[in-house]
C-alpha positions in Angstrom: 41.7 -5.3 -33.0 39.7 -7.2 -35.9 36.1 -7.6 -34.3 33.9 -9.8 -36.8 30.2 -8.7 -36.2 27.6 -11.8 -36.5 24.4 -10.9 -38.1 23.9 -14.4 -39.0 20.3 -14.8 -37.2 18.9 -11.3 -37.9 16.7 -12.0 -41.5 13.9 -9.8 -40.4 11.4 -8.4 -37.8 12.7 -6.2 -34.9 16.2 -7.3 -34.4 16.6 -6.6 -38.0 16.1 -3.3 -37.2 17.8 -2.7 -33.9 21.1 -4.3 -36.0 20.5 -1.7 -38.5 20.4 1.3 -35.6 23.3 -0.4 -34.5 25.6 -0.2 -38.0 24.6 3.0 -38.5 26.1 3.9 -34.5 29.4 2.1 -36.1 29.6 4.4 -39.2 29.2 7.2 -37.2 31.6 6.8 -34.5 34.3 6.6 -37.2 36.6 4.3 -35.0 40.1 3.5 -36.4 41.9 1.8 -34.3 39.4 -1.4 -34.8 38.8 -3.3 -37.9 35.3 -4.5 -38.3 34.2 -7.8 -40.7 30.2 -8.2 -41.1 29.0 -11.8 -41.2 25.3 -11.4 -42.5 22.7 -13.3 -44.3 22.9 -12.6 -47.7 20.7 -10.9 -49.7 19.1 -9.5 -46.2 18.4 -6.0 -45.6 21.5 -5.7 -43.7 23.7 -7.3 -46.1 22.1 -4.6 -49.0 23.0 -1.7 -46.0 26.6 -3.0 -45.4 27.3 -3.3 -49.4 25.9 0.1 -49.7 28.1 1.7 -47.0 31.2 0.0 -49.6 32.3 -1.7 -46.7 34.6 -4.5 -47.5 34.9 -7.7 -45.1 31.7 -8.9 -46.0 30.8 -12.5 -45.4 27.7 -14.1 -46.3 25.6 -16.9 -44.9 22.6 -19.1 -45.5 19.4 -17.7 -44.7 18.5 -21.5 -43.6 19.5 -22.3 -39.8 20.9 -26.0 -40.4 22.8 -24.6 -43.3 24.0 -22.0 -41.2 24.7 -23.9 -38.1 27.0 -26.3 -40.5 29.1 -23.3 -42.4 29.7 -21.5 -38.1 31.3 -24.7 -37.8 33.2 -26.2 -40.4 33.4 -23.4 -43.1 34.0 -19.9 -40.9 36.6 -20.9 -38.1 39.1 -21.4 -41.2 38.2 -17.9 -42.6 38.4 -16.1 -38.8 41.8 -17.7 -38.4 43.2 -16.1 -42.1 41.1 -12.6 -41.6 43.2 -13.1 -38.0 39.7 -12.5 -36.1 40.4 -11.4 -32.5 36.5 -11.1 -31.2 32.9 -12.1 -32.4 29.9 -10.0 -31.5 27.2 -11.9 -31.9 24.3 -9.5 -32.3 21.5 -11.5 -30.3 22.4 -15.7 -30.5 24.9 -17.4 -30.3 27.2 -18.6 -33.0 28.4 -22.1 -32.8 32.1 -21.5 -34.4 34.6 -24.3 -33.3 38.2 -22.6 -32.0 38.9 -20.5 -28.7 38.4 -16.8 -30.6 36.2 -15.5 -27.5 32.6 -14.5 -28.2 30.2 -11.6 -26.8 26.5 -12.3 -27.4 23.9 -10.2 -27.4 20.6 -11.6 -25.5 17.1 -10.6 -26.6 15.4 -14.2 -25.7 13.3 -13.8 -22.6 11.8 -16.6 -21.7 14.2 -18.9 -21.2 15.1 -16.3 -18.0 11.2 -17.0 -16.9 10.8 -21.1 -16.6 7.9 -20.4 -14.5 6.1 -18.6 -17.3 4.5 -21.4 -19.6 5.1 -19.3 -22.5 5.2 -21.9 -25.5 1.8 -22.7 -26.7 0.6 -25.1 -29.8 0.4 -28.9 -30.0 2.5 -31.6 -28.3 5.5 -31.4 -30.9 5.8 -27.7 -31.4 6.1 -27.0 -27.7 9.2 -29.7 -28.0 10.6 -28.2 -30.9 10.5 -25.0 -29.0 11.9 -25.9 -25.5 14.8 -28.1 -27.5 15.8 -24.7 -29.1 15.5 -23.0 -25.9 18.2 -25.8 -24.6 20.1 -24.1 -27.1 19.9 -21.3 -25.9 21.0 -21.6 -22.5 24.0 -23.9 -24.0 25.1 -20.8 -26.2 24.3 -18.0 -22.8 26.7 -20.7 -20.7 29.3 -21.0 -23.3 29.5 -17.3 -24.6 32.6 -15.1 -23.4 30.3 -12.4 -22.4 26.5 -11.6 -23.0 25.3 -8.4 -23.1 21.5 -7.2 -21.8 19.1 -4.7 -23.0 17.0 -5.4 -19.9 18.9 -5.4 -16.2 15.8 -8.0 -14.9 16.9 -10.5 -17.4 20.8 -9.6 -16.5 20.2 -10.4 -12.6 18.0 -13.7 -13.4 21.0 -15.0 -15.9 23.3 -14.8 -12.5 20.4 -16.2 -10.4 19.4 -18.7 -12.9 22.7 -19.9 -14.5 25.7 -18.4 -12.6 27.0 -16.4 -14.8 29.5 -14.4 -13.0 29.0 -10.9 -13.1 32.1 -9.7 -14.9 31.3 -11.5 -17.7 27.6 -9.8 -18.1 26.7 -5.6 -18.8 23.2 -4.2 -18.9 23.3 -1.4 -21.7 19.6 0.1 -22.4 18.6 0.2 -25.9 18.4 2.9 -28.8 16.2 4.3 -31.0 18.0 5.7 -34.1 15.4 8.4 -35.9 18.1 9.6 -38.2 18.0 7.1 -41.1 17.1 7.2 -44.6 13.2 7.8 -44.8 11.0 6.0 -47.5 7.3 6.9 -47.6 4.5 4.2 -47.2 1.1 3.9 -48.5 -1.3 2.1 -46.4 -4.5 2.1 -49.3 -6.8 0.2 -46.6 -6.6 3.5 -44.3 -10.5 4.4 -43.1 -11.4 7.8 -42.7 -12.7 8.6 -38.5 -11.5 6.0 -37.3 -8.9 5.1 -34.6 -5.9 3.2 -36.2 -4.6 0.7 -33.4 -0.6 -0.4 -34.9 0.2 -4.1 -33.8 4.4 -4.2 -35.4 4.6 -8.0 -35.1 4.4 -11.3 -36.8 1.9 -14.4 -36.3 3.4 -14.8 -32.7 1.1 -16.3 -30.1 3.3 -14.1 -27.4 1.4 -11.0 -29.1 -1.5 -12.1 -28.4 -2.2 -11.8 -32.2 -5.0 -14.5 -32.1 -7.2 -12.2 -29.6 -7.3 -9.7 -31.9 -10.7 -10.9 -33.6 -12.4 -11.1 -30.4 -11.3 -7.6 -29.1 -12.9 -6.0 -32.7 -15.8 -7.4 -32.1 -15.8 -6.3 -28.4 -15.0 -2.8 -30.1 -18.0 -2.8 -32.0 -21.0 -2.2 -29.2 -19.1 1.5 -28.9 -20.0 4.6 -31.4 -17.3 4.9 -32.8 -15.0 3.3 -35.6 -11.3 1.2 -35.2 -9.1 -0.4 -37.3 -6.3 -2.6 -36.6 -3.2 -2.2 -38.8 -0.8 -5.5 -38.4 2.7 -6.0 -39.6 2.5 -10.0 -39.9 2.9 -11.2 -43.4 0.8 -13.4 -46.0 2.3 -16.1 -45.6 -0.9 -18.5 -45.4 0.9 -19.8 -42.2 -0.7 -22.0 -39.9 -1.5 -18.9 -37.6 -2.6 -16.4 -40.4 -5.3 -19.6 -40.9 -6.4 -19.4 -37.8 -6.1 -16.1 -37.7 -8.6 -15.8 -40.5 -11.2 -17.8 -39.6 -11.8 -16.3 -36.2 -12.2 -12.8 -38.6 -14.9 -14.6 -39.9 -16.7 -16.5 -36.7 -16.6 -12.3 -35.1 -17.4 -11.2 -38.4 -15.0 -8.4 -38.2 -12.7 -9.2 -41.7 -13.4 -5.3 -42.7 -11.4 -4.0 -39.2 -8.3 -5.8 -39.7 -5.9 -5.0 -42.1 -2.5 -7.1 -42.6 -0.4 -4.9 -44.5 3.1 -7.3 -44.1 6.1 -6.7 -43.2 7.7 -2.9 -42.7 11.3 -1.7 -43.7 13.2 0.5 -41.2 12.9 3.3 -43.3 9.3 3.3 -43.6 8.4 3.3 -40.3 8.2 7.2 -39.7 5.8 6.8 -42.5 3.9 4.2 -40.8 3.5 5.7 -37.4 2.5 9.1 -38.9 -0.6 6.8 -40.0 -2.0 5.4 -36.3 -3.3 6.8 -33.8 -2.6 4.4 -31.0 0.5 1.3 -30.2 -0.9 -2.0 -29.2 1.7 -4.6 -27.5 -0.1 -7.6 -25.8 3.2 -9.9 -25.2 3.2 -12.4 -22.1 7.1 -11.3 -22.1 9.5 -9.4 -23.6 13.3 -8.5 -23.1 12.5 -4.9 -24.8 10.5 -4.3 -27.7 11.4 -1.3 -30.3 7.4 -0.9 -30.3 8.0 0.8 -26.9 10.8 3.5 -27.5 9.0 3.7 -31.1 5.6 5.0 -29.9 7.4 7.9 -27.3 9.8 8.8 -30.1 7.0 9.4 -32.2 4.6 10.8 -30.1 1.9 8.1 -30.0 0.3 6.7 -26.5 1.2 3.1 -25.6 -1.8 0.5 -24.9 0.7 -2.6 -23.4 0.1 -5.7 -21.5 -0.6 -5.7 -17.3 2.5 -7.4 -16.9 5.7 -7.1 -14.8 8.4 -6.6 -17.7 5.9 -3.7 -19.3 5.6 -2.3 -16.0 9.6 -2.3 -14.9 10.2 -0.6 -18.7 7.6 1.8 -19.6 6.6 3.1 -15.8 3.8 5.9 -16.1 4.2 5.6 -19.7 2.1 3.5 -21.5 -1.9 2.5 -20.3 -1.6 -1.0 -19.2 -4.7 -3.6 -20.0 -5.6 -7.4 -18.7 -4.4 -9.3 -21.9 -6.1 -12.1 -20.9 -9.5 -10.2 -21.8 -10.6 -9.3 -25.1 -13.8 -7.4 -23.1 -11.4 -5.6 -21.4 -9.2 -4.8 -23.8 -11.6 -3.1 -25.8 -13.2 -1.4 -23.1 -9.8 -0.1 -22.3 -8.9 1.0 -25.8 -12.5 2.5 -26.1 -11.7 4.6 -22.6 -8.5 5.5 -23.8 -9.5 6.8 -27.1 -12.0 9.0 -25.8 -9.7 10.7 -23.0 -7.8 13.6 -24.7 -5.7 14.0 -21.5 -5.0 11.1 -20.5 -3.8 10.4 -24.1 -1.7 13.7 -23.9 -0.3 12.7 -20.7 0.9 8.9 -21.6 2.6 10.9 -24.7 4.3 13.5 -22.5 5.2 10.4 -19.5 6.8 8.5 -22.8 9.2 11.7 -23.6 10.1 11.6 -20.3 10.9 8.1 -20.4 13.2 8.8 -23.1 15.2 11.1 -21.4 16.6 7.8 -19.6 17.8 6.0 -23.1 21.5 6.6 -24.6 21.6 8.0 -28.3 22.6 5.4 -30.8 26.2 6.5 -30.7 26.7 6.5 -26.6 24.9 2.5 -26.9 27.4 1.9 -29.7 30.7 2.7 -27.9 29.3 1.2 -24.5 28.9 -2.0 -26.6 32.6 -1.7 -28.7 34.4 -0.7 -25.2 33.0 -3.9 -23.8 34.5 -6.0 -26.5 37.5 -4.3 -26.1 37.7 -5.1 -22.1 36.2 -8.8 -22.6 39.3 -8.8 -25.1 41.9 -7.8 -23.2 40.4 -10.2 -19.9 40.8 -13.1 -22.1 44.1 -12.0 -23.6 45.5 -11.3 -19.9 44.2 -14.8 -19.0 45.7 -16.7 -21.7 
């Protein structure tokens, strides 16, 4: 069977990464009787792995999404018909390639499974922009072969929601692949006695990245010193702006420190620097930040919310994320319980125990292609 994986709308950030855990499942499975083609955005991170690995069906595609779109559907149909393409895998989207060559999406978009969640936030035109892409969405979850779930809540409210029948959806839990080539990272801005607080994200408003200024300064009434280390880049971005200015209003610039964007391999590196995860999302599907802080042995501060509590259970130390008071009373509290810190760490290898090794997800995923496959074949 030729399965062509789509990479096409993983540039960066944290499916970036989970594609990665995935190719490296793929090389290590070793499986013959399948030939695999990458389509990937070139001069990403994956398409620098996928070259490195000498792989040879490699196709390439604009980094730009209207570019993109226009090459899934009048350049690549053409080239899936002469590389005789049997399935797509479309690792989290949905690829809009004309032709009947059934296609398996991934789903990592939550809200869209939550209407009654006002998650979008911003002015007038962003918030249209937003739910117009979310139409999208739903066009490419209605019109996909097969979806596949990381998160069974999301599964059951796709069937609620939008009738997808239930032989054309699976619910496999996510990985977390340690085993990958480690690069060492130097964070220069480190403080010395102080409790390093790790928020892996961009300037998303779902992270509640825009309390952060609020919650240092709550920090500050306690004896005792925090920083917060943040992925997000500078990029001068709207967000990052305002972002900036409420550093200044709290007066709390010297607690913050953006350090940009991480590389898979230096992550090990990273969390060997902080003390303590920080995830404040209204809603997630999964986020690696979760399976991340157990695997490396650091406790999980994460938002009062339904999703956090269905994934992480006894695992993490749940906080109002509506409160930056609270927040910081909370981290405060937490910092100065050894115990309870122990405990979160000890509930978080536990929770592990219940996630399948990068391999075991990778064949779950590649036997499901193969049986949506052979459904369509039988049906046409």
């Amino acid at each position: 069977m030729n399965i062509l994986i789509n990479f096409a709308s993983q540039k960066k950030g944290g499916g970036q990464n989970v594609a990665l855990n995935f190719l490296h499942g793929l090389f290590e499975i070793n499986n013959n009787h399948n030939q695999y083609f990458f389509l990937v955005v070139k001069d990403s991170e994956i398409h620098q792995f996928v070259k490195k690995r000498k792989q040879q069906n490699i196709l390439t595609t604009s980094p730009s999404i209207l570019k993109r779109i226009y090459q899934e559907y009048f350049k690549y149909p053409s080239i899936f018909k002469n590389r005789k393409i049997d399935i797509i895998y479309t690792y989290f989207g949905y690829g809009l390639f004309r032709g009947k060559i059934p296609q398996v999406c991934g789903v990592a978009v939550s809200n869209v499974f939550f209407p009654e969640i006002k998650f979008w936030q911003g002015g007038l035109l962003n918030v249209f922009i937003r739910k117009m892409v979310d139409k999208y969405r739903i066009y490419g979850i209605k019109k996909a072969s097969a979806l596949i779930f990381e998160n069974k809540t999301m599964e059951e409210r796709c069937h609620l929601l939008y009738h997808i029948p239930k032989s054309r959806t699976t619910f496999i839990p996510p990985s977390f692949n340690p085993d990958f080539e480690q690069e060492k990272l130097v964070l220069p801005e480190l403080k010395k006695n102080t409790t390093k607080l790790l928020m892996l994200c961009g300037w998303q408003l779902n992270k509640n990245i825009l309390k952060v200024p609020e919650i240092a300064y709550n920090l500050k009434k306690y004896n005792h010193a925090f920083q917060f280390i943040i992925t997000a880049p500078n990029d001068n971005s709207k967000i990052q702006q305002e972002f900036s200015q409420l550093t200044k209003k709290f007066n709390v610039k010297e607690m913050i420190s953006i350090i940009g964007p991480v590389k898979k391999q230096q992550l090990k590196s990273l969390y060997a620097q902080i003390d303590v995860v920080l995830l404040m999302s209204k809603l997630e599907s999964f986020s690696n930040n979760i399976i991340e802080a157990w695997h490396f042995k650091k406790p999980l501060v994460v938002s009062d919310e339904k999703w956090a509590r269905g994934i992480c259970k006894n695992a993490a130390f749940y906080i109002n994320r509506e409160s930056p008071e609270n927040i910081a009373e909370s981290i405060h509290n937490l910092q100065s319980k050894l115990k309870l810190k122990n405990r979160l760490i000890e509930e978080g290898l536990s929770q592990l125990k219940y996630y399948p090794s990068i391999i075991e997800k990778t064949k779950q995923e590649i036997a499901f292609l193969e049986q949506i496959y052979n459904d369509t074949k039988s049906i046409s």
